[in-house]
N, C-alpha and C positions, 0 to 999 in steps of 0.2 A: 633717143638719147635720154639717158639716167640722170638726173644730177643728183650729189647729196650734200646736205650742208648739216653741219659739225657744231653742238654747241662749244666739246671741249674736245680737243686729242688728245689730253691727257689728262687722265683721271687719278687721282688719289684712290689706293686700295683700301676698302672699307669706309670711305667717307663720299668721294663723289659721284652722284648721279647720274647715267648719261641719257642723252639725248638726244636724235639725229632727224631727219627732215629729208625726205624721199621725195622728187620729181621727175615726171615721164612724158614725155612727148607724144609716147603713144599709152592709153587706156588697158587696163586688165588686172591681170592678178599678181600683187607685190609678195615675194617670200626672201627673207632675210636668213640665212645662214652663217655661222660667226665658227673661224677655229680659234677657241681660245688658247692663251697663255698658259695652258696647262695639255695645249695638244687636245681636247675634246673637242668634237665637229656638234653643232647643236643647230635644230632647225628654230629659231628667237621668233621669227613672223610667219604667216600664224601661229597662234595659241591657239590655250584652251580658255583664256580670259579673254584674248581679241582676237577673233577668227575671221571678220568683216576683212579680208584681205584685195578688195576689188575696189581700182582706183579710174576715176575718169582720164582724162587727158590732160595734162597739164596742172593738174589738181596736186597739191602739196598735201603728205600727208607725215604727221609728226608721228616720232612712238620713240620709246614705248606710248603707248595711248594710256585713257584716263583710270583706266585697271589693273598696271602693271606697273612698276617701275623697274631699275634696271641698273645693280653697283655691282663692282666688281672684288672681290676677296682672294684674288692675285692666283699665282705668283705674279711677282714682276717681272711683265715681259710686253709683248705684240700680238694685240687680239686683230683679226683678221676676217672682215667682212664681202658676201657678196649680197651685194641684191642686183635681185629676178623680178623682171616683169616681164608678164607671160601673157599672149591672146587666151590662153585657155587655163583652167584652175591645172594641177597639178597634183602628182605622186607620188611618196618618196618613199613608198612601202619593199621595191623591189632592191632601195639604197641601203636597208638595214633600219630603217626610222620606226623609234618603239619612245611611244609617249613617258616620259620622267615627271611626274610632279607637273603637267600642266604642258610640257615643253616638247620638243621634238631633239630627240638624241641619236646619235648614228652609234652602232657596235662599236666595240675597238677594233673586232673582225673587215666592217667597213675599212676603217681608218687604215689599217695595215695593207688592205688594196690600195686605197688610195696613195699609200705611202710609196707604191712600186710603179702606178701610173696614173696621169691622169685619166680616167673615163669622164666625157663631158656627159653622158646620159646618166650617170652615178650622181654625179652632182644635183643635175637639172631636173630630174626627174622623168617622170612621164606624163604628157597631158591624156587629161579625162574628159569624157567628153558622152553626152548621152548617145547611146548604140545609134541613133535613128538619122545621127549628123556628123558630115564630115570634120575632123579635129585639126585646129592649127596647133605647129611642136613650135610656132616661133619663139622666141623669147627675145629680150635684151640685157643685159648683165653688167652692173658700175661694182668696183669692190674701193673696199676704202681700210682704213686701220686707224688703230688708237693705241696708246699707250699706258698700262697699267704702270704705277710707280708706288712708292713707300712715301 
């Protein structure tokens, strides 16, 4: 079980901050993916500022963390979050994911797949796993939203 708790759901474009609070019942690796209000899919957790993505049990973990912050510059609409917590680290290389500025972005070539079906292995990635052990694909998945405004 995911839970997330919300400082705000609704944001002011170009002024407020946000900030959210990820918890997991079960331990591993948190990755956050957002379709923003502008229809761009972006992989937000990890970076390239906060890569430290592996959480215990029950352990609350804030972010953006103490390296990044995180406003929005609109349009106004409904940004659209999932987060992943995964037994194993993960890869989104096969989903179209090509580093922007620090960040994880999908093509628009993704996008336009995604636009005709969902594939959950697009999304979810593929777990990594060293050649010498066998790999769990488990994952668990909470999505949540917020509201860009003027």
């Amino acid at each position: 079980l995911i839970s997330i708790g919300l400082d705000k759901s609704r944001l002011v474009i170009g002024k407020d901050n946000f900030r959210f609070r990820i918890k997991s019942t079960q331990g591993g690796y948190v990755y956050v993916l957002m379709l923003n209000s502008n229809n761009g899919l972006n992989l937000l957790f990890p970076n390239a500022l906060d890569s430290n993505n592996r959480v215990r049990a029950n352990q609350e973990l804030s972010l953006p963390g103490p390296k990044w912050k995180m406003s929005f510059e609109g349009p106004a609409g409904t940004d659209r979050f999932v987060v992943l917590v995964s037994e194993s680290p993960r890869n989104f290389q096969k989903a179209g994911l090509v580093n922007i500025g620090g960040f994880g972005e999908f093509s628009s070539e993704v996008l336009h797949r995604l636009g005709q079906t969902v594939n959950g292995e697009l999304i979810s990635g593929e777990p990594v796993c060293p050649v010498a052990h066998q790999c769990s694909s488990a994952y668990g998945a909470a999505k949540f939203s917020i509201e860009e405004v003027n």
